[in-house]
C-alpha positions in Angstrom: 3.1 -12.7 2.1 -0.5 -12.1 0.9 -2.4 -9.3 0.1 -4.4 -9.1 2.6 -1.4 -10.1 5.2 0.1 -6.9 3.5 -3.1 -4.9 4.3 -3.2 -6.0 7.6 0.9 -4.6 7.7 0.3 -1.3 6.3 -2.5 -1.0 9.3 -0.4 -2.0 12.0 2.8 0.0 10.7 0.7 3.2 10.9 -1.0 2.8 13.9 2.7 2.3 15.4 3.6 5.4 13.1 0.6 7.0 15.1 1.4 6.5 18.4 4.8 7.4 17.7 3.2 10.8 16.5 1.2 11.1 19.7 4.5 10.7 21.7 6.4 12.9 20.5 3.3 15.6 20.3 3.0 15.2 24.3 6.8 15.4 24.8 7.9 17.8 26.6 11.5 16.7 27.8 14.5 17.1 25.5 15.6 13.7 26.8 12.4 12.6 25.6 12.4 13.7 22.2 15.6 12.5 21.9 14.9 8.6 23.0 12.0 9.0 20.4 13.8 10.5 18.0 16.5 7.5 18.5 14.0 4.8 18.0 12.6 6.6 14.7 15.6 6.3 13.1 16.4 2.9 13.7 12.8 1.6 12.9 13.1 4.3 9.8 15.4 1.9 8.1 13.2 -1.1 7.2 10.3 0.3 5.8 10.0 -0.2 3.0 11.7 -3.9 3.3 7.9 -5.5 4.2 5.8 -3.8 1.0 8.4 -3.8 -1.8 6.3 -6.1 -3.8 3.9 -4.5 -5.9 0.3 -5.9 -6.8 0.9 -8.7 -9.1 0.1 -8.9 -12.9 0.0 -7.2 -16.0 -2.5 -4.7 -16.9 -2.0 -4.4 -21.0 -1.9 -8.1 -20.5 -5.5 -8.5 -18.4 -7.1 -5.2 -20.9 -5.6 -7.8 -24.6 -7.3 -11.1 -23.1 -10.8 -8.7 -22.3 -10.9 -7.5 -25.7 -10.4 -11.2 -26.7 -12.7 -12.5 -24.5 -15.2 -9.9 -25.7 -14.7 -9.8 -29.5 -14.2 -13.9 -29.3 -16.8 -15.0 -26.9 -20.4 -14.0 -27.6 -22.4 -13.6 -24.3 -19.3 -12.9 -21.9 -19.5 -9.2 -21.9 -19.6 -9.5 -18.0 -16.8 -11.5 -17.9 -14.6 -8.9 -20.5 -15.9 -6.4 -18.2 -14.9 -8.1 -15.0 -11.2 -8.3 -16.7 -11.4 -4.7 -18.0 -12.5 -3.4 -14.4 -9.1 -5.6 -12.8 -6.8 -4.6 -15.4 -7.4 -0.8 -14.4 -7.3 -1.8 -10.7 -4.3 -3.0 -10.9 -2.4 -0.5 -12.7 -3.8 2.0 -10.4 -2.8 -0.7 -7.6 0.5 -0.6 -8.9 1.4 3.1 -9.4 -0.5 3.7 -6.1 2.1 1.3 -4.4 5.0 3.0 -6.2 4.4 6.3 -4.6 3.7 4.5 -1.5 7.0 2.9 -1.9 8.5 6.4 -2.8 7.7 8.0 0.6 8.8 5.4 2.6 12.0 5.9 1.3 11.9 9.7 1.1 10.7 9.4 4.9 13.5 7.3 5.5 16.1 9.6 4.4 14.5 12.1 6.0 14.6 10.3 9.2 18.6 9.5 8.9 18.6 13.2 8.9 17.2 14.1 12.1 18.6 16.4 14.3 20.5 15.1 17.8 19.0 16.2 20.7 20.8 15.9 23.5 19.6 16.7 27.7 21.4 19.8 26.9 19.6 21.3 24.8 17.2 24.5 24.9 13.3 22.9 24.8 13.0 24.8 21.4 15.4 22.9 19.8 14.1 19.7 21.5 10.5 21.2 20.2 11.5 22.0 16.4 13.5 18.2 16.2 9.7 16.8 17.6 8.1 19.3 14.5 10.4 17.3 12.1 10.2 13.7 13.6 6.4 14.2 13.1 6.5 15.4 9.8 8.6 12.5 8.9 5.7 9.8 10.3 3.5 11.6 8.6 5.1 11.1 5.4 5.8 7.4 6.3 2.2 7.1 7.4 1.1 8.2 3.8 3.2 5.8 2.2 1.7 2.8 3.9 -1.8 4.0 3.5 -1.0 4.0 -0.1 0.5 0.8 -0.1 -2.2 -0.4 1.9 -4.9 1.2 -0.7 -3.1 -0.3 -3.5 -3.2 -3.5 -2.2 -7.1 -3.2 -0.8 -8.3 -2.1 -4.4 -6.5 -5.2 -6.6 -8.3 -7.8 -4.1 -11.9 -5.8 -4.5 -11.2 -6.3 -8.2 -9.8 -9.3 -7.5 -13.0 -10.3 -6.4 -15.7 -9.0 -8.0 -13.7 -10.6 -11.4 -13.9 -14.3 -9.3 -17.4 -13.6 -8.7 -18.1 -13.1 -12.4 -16.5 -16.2 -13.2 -18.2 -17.9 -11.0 -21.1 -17.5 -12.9 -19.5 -19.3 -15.8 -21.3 -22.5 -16.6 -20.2 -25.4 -18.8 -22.5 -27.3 -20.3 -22.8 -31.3 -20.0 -21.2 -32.0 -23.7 -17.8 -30.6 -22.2 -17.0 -28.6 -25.7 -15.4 -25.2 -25.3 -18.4 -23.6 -27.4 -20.7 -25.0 -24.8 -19.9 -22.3 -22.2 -22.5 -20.2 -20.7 -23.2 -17.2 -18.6 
């Protein structure tokens, strides 16, 4: 999946997380609560499953080969730059993702724990269970918005660094020292 088919994931997941929210803010009837309650727990257990894989790359990697390029390369400063500015997105991307990661799980858990409501029960039970379903989306909302952050700020620097070497000229002679900016 791409990043920006990820994006476009997160976005969807929390809009459904969202509605979900609305739902159960508006409910009313234990019975209610409960079939929402239900259906939170058994769409709480995949996910994480679609945004396990963090942005790809390696940041001391990207930040050695802009310090190369820059100490190397006279007159590709915007280039080293370009590199310097995507290596620290993407370890920002990528410990952004990891704590988006870590709520989804933690909101998973959470969910498995969820009281039963049954037709039975008092509407202040059914009303604090609805409290803690909504506090679980919440936290599963923040996880994909982090994921979906993480992924949105790699392609920006993504990017901007293809738009910098774009500008990247060789010369007609074809030789290495012939490039240009």
């Amino acid at each position: 999946m791409t990043s920006r088919a990820l994006i476009t994931l997160c976005e969807s997941r929390i809009n459904g997380l969202s509605r979900t929210r609305q739902a159960l803010e508006h409910s009313g009837a234990p019975e209610h609560v409960e079939g929402l309650i239900d259906d939170l727990r058994t769409a709480a257990s995949g996910w994480d499953e679609a945004v396990t894989r963090p942005p790809d790359g390696d940041p001391v990697a990207l930040r050695a080969g802009a310090r190369t390029v820059r100490t190397g390369t006279p007159g590709f400063g915007a280039v080293a730059d370009a590199l310097d500015i995507y290596a620290a997105a993407l370890a920002s991307g990528q410990a952004r993702h990891a704590a988006g990661v870590a709520h989804l799980r933690s909101a998973q858990q959470y969910a498995a724990g969820l009281p039963v409501v049954g037709g039975g029960v008092d509407p202040d039970r059914a009303e604090a269970a609805a409290r803690s379903a909504i506090a679980v989306l919440d936290v599963a909302c923040a996880g994909y918005a982090a994921c979906q952050d993480a992924y949105e700020e790699v392609c920006d620097a993504e990017a901007a660094l293809y738009a910098t070497l774009a500008h990247v000229r060789v010369k007609r002679s074809g030789h290495p020292s012939d490039l240009s900016v």
